[in-house]
N, C-alpha and C positions, 0 to 999 in steps of 0.2 A: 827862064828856060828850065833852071832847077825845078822851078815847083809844078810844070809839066810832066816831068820824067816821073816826079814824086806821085803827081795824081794817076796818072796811066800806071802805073807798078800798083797802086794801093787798087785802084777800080779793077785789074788783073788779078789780084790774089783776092780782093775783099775788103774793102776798107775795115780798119779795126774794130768800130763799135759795130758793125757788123753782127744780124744773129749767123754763125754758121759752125760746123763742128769743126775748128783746125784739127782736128784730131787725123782728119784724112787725106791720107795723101796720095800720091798716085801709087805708090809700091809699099807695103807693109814690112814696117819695121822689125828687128830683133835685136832687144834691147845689150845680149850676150855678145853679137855678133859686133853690136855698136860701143859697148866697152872696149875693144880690140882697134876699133877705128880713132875712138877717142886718145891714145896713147900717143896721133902725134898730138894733138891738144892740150897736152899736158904740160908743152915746152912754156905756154904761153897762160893757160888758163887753169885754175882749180873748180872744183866742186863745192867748195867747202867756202863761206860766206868769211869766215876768221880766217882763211888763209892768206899767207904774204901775198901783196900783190906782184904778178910777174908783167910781163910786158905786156896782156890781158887782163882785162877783168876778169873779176870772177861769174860762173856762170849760176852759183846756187840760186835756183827758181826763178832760171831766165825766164822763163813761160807764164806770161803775165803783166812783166818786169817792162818800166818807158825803156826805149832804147837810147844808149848814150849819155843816161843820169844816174849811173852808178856815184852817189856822192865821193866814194873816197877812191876812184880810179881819174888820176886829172891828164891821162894820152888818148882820150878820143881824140880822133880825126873829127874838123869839121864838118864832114858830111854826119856822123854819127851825135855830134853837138847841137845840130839843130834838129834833129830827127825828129817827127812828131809823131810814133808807133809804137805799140807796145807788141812785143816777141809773142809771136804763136809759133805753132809747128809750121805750119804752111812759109809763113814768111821766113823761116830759119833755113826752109830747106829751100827756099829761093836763092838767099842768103849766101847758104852753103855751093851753091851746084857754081858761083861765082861772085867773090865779093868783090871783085875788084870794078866788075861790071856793076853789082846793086850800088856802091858808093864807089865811083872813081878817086876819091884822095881815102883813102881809108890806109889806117898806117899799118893796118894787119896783113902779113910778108904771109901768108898762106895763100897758095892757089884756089883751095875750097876741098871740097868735095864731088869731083864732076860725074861719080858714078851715082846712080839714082837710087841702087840698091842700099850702095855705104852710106848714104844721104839722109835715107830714108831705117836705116839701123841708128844713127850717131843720134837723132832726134830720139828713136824709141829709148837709146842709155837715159838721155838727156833729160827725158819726160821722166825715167824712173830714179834715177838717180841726182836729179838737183834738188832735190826734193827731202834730201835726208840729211839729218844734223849733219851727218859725217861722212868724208868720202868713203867711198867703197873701195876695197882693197886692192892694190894694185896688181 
């Protein structure tokens, strides 16, 4: 039944090898606006690849990244352990709008992002800022 839910959500966004731009999403990002959103993200996740791990992984250059194989993060949830997807924007802000719904045992205590504007800002930080040796200031 799992691997239903998995192909209908991957055939729904695009399955990963996929040629397509994840760059677009239904509302245009701002990248200023979505550093502002990301500060509650901060309880759980860093920017910064070296940083301590918290009760998140770290997100530097999620976009790209298999989901759920960060080697040195060992609290995915099962649904995130067998993941077979690598992060794009499309699927993050899928992700985002409800994680609880994309993996039901997911041990991430956040409701998401359910506004499509903040959704679609927290990807555009996320696209510009995981991307840099160092996090950006707080």
């Amino acid at each position: 039944m799992k691997r239903w839910r998995w192909a209908a959500l991957l055939l729904a966004l695009g399955a990963p090898g996929q040629a397509q731009v994840d760059s677009e999403l239904p509302v245009s990002g701002d990248a200023a606006r979505g550093r502002l959103v990301f500060g509650a993200c901060r309880a759980c996740h860093s920017l910064r690849a070296d940083a301590a791990l918290g009760n998140g992984p770290h997100l530097h250059r999620i976009f790209g990244r298999a989901a759920g194989k960060q080697v040195d993060f060992e609290h995915y949830s099962a649904g995130f352990k067998d993941a077979q997807f690598v992060w794009t924007p499309r699927l993050m802000y899928a992700w985002l709008a409800n994680p609880m719904a994309f993996f039901p045992a997911t041990t991430m205590l956040s409701p998401g992002v359910p506004d499509p504007q903040r959704r679609a800002d927290l990807i555009a930080y996320l696209k510009q800022a995981s991307v840099r040796d160092k996090e950006p200031d707080r």
